[in-house]
DRENDO-862998 format. One record per residue: residue in three letters; x, y negated, z negated of N, C-alpha, C in turn. Coordinates in steps of 0.2 Angstrom, whole numbers. Layout:
+-----+-------+-------+-------+-------+-------+-------+-------+-------+-------+
|   r |  n.px |  n.py |  n.pz | ca.px | ca.py | ca.pz |  c.px |  c.py |  c.pz |
+-----+-------+-------+-------+-------+-------+-------+-------+-------+-------+
| ala |     X |     Y |     Z |     X |     Y |     Z |     X |     Y |     Z |
...
+-----+-------+-------+-------+-------+-------+-------+-------+-------+-------+
END
This chain:
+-----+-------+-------+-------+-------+-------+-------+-------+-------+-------+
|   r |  n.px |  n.py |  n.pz | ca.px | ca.py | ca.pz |  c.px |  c.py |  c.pz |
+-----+-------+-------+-------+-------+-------+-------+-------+-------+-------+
| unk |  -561 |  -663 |   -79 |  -555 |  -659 |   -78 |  -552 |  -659 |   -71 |
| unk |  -545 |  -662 |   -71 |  -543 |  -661 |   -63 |  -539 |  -653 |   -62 |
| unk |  -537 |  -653 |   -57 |  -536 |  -648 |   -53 |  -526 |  -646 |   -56 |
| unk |  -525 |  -638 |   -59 |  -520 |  -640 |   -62 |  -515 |  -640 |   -59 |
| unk |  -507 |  -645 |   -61 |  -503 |  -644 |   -56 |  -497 |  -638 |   -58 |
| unk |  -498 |  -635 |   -52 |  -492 |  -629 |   -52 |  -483 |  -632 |   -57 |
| unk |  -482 |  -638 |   -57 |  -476 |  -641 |   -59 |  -477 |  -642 |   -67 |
| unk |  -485 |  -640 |   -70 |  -483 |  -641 |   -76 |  -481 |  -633 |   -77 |
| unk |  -481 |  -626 |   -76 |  -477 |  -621 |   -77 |  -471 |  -623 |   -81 |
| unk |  -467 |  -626 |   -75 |  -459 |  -629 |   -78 |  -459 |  -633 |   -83 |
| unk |  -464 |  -638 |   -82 |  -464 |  -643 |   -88 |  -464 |  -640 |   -95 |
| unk |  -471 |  -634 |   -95 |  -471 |  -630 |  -102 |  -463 |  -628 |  -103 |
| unk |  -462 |  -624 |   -98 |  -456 |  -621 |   -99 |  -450 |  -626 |  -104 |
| unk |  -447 |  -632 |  -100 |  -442 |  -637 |  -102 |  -444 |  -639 |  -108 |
| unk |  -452 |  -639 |  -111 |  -455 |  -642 |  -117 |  -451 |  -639 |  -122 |
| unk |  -452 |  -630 |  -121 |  -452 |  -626 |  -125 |  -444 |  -627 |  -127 |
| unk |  -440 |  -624 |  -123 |  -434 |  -627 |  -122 |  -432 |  -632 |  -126 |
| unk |  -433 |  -637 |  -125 |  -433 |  -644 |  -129 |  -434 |  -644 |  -138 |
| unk |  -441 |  -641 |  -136 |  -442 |  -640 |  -145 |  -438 |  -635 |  -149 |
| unk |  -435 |  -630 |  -144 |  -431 |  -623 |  -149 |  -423 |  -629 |  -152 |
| unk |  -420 |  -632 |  -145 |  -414 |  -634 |  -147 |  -416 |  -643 |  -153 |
| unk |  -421 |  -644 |  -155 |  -423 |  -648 |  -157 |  -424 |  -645 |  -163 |
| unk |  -429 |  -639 |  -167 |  -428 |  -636 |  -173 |  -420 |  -633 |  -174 |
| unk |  -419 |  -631 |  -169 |  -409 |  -629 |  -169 |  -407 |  -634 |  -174 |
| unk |  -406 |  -640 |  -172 |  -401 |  -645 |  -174 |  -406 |  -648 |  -180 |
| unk |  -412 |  -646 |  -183 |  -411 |  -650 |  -189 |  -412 |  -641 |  -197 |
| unk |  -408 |  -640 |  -202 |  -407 |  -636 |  -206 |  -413 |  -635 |  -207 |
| unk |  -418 |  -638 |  -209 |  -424 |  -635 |  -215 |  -429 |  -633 |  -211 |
| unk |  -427 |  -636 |  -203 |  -435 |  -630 |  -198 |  -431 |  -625 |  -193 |
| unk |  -426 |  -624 |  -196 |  -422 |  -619 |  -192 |  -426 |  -609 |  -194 |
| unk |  -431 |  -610 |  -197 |  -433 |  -604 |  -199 |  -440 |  -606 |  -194 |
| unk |  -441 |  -609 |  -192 |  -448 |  -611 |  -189 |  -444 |  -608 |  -181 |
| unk |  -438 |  -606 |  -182 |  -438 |  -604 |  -172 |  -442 |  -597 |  -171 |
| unk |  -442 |  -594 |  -177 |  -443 |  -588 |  -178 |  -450 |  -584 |  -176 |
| unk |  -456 |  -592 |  -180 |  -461 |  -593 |  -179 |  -464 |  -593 |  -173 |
| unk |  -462 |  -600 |  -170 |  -463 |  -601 |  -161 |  -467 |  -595 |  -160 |
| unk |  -463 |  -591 |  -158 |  -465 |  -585 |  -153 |  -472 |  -581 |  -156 |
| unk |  -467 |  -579 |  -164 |  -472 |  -574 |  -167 |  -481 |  -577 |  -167 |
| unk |  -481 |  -582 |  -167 |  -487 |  -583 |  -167 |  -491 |  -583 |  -163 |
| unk |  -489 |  -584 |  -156 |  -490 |  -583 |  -149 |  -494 |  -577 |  -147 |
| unk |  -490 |  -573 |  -152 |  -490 |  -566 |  -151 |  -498 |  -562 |  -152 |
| unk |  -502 |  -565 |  -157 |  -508 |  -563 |  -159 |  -513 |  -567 |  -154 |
| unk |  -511 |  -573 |  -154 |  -515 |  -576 |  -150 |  -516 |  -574 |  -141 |
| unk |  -510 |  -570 |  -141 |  -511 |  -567 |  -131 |  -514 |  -560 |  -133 |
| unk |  -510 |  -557 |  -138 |  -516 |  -550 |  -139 |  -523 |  -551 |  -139 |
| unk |  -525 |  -556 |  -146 |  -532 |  -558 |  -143 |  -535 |  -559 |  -136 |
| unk |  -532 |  -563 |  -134 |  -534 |  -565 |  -125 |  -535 |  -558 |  -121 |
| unk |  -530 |  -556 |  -122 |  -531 |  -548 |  -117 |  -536 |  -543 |  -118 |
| unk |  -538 |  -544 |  -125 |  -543 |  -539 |  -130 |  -550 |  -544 |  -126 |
| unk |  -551 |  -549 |  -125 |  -555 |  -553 |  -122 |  -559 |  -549 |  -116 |
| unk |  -553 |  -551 |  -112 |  -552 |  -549 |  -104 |  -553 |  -542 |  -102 |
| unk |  -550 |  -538 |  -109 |  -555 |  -530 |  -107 |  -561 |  -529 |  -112 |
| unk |  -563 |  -533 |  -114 |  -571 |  -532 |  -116 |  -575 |  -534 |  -110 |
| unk |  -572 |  -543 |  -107 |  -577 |  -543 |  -101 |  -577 |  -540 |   -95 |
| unk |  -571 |  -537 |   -93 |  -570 |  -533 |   -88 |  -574 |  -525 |   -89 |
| unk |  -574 |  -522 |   -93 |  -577 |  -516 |   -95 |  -585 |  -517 |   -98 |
| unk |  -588 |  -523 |   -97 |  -594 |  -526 |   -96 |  -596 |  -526 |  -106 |
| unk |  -591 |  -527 |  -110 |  -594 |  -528 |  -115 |  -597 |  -535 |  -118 |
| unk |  -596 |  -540 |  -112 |  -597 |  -547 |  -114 |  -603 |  -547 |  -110 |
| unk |  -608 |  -548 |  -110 |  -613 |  -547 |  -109 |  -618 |  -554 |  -106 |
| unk |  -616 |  -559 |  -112 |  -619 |  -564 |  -112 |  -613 |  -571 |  -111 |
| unk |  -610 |  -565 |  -106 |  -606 |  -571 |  -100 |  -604 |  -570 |   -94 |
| unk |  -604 |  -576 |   -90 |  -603 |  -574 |   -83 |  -598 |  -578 |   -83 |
| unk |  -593 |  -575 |   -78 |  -586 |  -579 |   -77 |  -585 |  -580 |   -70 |
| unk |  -583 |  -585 |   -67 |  -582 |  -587 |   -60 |  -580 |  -592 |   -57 |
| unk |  -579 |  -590 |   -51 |  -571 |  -593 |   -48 |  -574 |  -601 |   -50 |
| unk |  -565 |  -604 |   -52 |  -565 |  -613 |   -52 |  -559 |  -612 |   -45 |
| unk |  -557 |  -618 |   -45 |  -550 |  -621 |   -41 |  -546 |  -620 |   -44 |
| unk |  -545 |  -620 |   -51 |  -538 |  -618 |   -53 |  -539 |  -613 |   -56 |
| unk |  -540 |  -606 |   -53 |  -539 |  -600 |   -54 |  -533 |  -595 |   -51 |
| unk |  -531 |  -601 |   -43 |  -526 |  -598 |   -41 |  -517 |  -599 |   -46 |
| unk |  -517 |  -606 |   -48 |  -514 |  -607 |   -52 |  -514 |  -601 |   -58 |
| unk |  -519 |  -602 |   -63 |  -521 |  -596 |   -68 |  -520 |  -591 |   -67 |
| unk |  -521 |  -587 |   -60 |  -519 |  -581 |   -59 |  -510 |  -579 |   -58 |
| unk |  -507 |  -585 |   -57 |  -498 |  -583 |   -55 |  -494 |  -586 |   -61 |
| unk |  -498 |  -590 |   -65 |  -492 |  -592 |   -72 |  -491 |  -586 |   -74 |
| unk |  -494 |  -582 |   -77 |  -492 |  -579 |   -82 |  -485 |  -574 |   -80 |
| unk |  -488 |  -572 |   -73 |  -482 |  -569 |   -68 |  -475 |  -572 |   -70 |
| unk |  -477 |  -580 |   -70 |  -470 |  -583 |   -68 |  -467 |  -583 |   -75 |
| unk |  -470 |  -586 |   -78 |  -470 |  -587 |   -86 |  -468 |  -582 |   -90 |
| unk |  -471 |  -576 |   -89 |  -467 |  -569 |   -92 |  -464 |  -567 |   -90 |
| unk |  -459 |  -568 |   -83 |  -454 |  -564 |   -81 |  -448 |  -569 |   -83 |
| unk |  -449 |  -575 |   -84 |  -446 |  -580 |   -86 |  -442 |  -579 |   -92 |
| unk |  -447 |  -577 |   -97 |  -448 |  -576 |  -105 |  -443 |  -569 |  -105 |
| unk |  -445 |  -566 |  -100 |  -442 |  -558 |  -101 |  -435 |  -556 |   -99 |
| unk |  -434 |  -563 |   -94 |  -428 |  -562 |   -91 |  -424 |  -567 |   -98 |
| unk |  -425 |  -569 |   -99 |  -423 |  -574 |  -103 |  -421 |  -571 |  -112 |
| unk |  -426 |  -568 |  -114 |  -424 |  -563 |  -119 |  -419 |  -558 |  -119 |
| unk |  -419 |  -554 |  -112 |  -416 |  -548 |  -109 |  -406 |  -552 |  -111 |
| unk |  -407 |  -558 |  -107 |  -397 |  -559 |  -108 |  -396 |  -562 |  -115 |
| unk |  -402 |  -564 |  -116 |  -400 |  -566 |  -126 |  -398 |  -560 |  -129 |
| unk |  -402 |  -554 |  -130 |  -399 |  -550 |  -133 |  -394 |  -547 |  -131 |
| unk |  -394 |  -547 |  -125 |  -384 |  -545 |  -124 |  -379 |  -550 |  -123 |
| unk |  -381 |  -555 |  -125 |  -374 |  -560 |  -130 |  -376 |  -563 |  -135 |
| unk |  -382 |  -564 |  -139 |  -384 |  -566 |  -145 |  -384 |  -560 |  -150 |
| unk |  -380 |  -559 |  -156 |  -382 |  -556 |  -160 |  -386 |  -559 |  -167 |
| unk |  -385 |  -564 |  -167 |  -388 |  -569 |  -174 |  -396 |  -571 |  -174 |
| unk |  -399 |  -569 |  -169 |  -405 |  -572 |  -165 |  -410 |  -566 |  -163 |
| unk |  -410 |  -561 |  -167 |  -412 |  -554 |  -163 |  -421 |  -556 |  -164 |
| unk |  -423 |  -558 |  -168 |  -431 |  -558 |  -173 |  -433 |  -563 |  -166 |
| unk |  -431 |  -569 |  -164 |  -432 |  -572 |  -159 |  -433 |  -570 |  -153 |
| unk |  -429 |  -568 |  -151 |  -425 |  -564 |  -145 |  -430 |  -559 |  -142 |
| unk |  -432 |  -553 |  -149 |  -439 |  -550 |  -147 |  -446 |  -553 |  -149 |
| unk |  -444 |  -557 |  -149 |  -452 |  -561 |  -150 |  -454 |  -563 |  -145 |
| unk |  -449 |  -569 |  -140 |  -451 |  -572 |  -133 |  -451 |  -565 |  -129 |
| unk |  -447 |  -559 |  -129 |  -448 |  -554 |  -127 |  -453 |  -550 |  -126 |
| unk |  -457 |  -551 |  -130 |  -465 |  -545 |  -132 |  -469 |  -551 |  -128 |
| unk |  -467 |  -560 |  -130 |  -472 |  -564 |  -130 |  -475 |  -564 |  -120 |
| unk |  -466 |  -561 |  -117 |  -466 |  -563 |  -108 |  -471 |  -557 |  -106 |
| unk |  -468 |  -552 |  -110 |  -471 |  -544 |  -109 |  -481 |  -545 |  -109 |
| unk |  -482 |  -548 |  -115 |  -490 |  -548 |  -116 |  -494 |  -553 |  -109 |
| unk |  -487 |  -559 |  -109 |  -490 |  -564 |  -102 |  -492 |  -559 |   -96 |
| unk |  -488 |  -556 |   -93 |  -488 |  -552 |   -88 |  -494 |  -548 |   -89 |
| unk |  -494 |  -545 |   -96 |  -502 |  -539 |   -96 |  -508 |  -544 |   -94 |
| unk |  -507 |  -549 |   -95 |  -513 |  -555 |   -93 |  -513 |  -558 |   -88 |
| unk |  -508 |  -557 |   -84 |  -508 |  -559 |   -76 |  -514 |  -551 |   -76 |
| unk |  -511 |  -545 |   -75 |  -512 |  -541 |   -72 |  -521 |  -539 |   -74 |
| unk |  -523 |  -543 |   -79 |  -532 |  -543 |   -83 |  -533 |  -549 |   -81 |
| unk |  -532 |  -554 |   -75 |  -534 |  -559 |   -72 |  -542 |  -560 |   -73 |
| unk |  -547 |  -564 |   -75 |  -552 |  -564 |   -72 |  -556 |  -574 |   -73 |
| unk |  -560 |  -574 |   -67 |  -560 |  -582 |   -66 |  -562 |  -586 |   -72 |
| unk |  -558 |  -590 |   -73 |  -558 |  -596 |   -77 |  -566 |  -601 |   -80 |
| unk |  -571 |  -599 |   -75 |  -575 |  -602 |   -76 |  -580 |  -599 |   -78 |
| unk |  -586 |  -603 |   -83 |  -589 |  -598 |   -88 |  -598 |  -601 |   -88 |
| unk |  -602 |  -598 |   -87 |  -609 |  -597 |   -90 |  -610 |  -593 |   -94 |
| unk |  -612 |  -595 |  -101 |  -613 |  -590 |  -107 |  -621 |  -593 |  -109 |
| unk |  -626 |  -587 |  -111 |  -631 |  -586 |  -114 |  -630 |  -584 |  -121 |
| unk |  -632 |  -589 |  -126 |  -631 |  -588 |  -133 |  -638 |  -594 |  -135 |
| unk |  -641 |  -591 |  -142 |  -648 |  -593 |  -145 |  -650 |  -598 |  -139 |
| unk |  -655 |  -595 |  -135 |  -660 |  -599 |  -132 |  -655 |  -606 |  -127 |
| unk |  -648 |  -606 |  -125 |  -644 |  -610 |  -123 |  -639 |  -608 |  -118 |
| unk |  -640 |  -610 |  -113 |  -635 |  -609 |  -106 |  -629 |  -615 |  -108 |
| unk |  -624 |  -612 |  -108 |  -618 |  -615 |  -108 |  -614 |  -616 |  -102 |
| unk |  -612 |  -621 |  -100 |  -608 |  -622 |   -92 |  -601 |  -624 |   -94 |
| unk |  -595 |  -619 |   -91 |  -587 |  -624 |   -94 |  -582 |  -622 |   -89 |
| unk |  -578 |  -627 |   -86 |  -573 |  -624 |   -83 |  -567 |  -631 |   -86 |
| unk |  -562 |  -626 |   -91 |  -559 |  -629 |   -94 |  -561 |  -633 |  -101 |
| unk |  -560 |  -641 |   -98 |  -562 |  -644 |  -105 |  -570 |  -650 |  -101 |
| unk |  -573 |  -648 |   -97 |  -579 |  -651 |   -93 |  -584 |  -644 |   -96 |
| unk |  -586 |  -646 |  -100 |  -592 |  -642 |  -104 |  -598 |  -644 |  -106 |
| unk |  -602 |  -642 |  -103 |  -610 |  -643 |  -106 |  -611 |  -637 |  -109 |
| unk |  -619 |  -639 |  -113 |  -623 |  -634 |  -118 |  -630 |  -635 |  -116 |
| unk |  -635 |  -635 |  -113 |  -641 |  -636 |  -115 |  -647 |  -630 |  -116 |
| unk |  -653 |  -633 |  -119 |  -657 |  -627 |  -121 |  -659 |  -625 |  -116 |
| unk |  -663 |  -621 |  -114 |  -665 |  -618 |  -109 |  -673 |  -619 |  -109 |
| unk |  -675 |  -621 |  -112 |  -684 |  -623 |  -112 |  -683 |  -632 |  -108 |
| unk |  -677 |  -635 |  -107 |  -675 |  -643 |  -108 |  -673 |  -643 |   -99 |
| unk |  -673 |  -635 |   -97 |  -668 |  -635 |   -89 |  -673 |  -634 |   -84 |
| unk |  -672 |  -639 |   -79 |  -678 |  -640 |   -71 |  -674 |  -634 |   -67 |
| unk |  -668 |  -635 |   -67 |  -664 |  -633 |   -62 |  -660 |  -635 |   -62 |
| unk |  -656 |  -629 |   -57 |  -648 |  -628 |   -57 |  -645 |  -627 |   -48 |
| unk |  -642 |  -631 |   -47 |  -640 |  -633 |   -40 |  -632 |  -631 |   -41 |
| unk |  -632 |  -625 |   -34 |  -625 |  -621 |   -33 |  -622 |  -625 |   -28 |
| unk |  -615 |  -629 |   -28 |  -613 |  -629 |   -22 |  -606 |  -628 |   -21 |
| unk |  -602 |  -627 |   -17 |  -594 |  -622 |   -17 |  -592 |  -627 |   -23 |
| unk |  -591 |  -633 |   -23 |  -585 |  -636 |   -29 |  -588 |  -638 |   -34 |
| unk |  -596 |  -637 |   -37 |  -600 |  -638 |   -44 |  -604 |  -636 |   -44 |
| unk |  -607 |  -635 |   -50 |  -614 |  -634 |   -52 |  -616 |  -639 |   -55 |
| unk |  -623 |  -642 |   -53 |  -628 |  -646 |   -57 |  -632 |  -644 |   -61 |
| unk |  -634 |  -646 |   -65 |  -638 |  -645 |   -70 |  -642 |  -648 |   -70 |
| unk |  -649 |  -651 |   -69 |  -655 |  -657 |   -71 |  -660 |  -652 |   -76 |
| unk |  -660 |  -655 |   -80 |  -664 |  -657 |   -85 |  -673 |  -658 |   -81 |
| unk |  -677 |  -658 |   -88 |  -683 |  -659 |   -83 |  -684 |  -670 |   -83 |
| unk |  -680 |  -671 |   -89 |  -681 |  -680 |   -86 |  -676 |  -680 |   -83 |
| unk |  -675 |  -676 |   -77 |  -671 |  -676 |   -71 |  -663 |  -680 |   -73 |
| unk |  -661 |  -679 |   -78 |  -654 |  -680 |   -81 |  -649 |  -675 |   -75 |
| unk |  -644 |  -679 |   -73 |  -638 |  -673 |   -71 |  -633 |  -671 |   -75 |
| unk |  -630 |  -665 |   -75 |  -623 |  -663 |   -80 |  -621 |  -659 |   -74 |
| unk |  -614 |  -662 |   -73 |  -610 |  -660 |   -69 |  -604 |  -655 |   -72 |
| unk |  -604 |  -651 |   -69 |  -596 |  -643 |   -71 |  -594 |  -646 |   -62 |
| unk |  -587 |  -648 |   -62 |  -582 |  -650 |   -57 |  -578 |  -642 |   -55 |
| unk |  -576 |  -645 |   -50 |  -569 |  -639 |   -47 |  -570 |  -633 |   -49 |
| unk |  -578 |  -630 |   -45 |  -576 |  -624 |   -45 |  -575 |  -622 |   -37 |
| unk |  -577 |  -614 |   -35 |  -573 |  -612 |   -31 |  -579 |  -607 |   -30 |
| unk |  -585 |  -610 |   -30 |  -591 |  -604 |   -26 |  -591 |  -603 |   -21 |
| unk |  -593 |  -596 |   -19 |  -592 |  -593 |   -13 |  -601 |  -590 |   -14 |
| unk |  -604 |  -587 |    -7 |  -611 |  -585 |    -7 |  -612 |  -579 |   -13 |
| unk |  -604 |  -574 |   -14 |  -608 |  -567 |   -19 |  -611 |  -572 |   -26 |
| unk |  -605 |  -577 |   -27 |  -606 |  -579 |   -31 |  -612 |  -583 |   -35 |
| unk |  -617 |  -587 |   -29 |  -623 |  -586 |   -30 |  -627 |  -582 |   -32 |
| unk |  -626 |  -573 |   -28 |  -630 |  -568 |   -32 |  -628 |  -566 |   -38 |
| unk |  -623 |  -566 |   -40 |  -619 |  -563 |   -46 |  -624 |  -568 |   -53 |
| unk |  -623 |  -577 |   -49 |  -628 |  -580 |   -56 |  -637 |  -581 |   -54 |
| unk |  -637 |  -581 |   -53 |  -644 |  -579 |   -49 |  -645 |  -572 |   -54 |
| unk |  -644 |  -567 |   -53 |  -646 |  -559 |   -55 |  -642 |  -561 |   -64 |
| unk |  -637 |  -564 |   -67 |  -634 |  -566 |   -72 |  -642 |  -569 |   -78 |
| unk |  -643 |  -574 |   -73 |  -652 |  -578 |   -77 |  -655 |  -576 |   -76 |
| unk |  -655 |  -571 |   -73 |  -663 |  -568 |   -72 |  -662 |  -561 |   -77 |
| unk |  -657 |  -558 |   -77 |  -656 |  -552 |   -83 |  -659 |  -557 |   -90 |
| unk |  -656 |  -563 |   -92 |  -655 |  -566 |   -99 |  -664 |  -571 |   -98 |
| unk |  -665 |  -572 |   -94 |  -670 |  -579 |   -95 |  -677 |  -577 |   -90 |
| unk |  -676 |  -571 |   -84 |  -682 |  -571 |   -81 |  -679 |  -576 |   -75 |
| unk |  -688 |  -578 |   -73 |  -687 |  -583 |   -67 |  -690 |  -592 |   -69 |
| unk |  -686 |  -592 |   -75 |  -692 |  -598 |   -75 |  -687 |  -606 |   -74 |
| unk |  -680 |  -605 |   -71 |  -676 |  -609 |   -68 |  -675 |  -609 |   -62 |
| unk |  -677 |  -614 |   -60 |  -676 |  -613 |   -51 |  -671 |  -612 |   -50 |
| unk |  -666 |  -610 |   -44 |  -658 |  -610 |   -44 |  -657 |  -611 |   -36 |
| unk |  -654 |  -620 |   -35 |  -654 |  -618 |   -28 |  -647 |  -615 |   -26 |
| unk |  -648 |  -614 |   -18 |  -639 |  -613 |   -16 |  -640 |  -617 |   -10 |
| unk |  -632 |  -622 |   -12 |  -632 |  -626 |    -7 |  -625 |  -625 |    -6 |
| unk |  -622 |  -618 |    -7 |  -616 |  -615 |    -4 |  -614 |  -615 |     2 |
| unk |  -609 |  -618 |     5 |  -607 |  -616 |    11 |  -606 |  -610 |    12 |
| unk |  -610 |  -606 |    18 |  -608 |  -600 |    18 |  -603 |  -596 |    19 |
| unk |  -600 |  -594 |    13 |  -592 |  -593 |    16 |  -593 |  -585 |    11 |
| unk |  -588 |  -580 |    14 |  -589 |  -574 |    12 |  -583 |  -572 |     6 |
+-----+-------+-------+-------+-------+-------+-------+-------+-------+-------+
END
């Protein structure tokens, strides 16, 4: 997983773009502009229903923590929904044929912005059936936890070894020192102490 660029924002933006004027112009998926949006819709209210379960400490059997591209993560939705918002805003004051769309990118800007302001980091250790999960992005491991020698902290990864000293690397994160006690006290709540954890964090606060 590399590190995202800020210039796909735009990209998504021009994609979307592309593909409305592109159902436009053919008659039999011209009821599909409708859909775009609507869809969208349920899937970003889930996300926010997510982000206030883990921020109000419902999620239990996960820990979330800073990657590299969190700074990105944290400012799309900003850009993306006001984009969306301003964008809907002048369609309905000169679109009248287009209203069902119009408010649909308009809920969909409004929901992005509830998700800028319920930020939380991108990367994830989850405890589920006797198994630590490590993921940032689409760089994912699962292993069982009776199978784990240890786990080495360092600002831009975590390792993972196995006890036949196998490595599995999670890239591009963004640890800082709380963040060692955060997963540190994280494994010891779910598993005790029977993983060593080293920290080979730069000490940065």
């Amino acid at each position: 997983m590399k590190k995202q660029n800020p210039y796909l924002t735009y990209i998504l933006i021009i994609g979307i773009v592309l593909l409305m004027a592109f159902i436009d112009r053919i008659e039999f998926l011209k009821p599909l502009k409708n859909i775009v949006f609507l869809i969208s819709i349920p899937i970003i209210i889930w996300d926010i229903i997510e982000r206030l379960k883990y921020r109000n400490g419902k999620r239990k059997n996960i820990l979330r923590i800073r990657t590299n591209n969190d700074d990105y993560n944290r400012i799309f939705p900003f850009i993306f929904g006001t984009i969306l918002i301003v964008a809907s805003y002048f369609g309905l004051t000169k679109i009248e044929s287009e209203k069902i769309l119009l408010y649909s990118i308009l809920i969909t800007g409004i929901l992005y912005l509830i998700t800028g302001f319920l930020f939380v980091p991108t990367g994830i250790i989850k405890y589920k059936n006797d198994k630590l999960s490590f993921a940032n992005g689409n760089n994912k491991h699962s292993i069982e936890i009776d199978k784990i020698d240890s786990i080495e902290l360092k600002s831009t990864d975590i390792i993972i070894a196995d006890k036949s000293q196998k490595k599995y690397y999670v890239n591009f994160m963004n640890l800082v020192e709380s963040d060692y006690q955060k997963i540190t006290e994280f494994l010891k709540d779910k598993i005790g102490n029977n993983i060593e954890i080293k920290n080979v964090l730069q000490h940065r606060l």
